[in-house]
C-alpha positions as CSV (number, residue, x, y, z in Angstrom):
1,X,0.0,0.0,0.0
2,X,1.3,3.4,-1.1
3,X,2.1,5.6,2.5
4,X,0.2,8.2,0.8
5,X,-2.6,6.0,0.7
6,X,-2.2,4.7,4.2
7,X,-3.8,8.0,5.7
8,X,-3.5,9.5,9.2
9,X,-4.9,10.2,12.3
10,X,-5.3,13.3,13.8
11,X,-4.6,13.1,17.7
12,X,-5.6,14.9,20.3
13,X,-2.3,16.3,22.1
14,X,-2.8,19.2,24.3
15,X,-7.0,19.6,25.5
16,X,-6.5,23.1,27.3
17,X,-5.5,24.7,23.8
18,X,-6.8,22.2,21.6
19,X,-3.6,21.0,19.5
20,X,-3.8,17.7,17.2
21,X,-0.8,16.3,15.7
22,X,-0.5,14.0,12.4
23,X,0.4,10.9,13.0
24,X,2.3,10.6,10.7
25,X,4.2,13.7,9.5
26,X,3.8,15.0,14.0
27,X,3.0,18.3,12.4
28,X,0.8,20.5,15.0
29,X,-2.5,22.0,14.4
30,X,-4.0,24.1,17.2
31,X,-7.8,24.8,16.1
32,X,-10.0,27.5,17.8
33,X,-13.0,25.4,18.1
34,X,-14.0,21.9,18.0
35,X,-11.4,19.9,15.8
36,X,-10.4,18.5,12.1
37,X,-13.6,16.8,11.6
38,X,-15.4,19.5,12.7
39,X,-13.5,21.7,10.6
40,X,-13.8,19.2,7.9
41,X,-10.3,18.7,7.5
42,X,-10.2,15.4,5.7
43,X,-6.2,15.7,4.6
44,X,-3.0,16.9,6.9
45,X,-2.0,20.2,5.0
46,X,1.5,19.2,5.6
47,X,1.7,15.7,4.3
48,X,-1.3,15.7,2.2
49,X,-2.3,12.2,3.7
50,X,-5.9,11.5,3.9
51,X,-7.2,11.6,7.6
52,X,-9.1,8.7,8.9
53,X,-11.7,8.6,11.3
């Protein structure tokens, strides 16, 4: 399977200010509300993998 193709998740790493980080490329994302689905983030904007749920 192409790593590409493989996706990512997006985890939860710091609640009080609401940072995820890629599983895969550990790139940070802090939102401002509610997270990447929410947002409907469904790649990493670093990596470009597809995010699963």
């Amino acid at each position: 399977m192409d790593e590409q193709e493989s996706g990512c998740v997006m985890e939860l790493v710091d609640d009080e200010h609401n940072v995820y980080q890629c599983s895969r490329c550990r790139e940070l994302w802090q939102f401002e509300a509610d997270g990447p689905e929410e947002n409907s983030w469904q790649f990493c904007p670093a990596c470009g993998r597809g995010i699963r749920r």
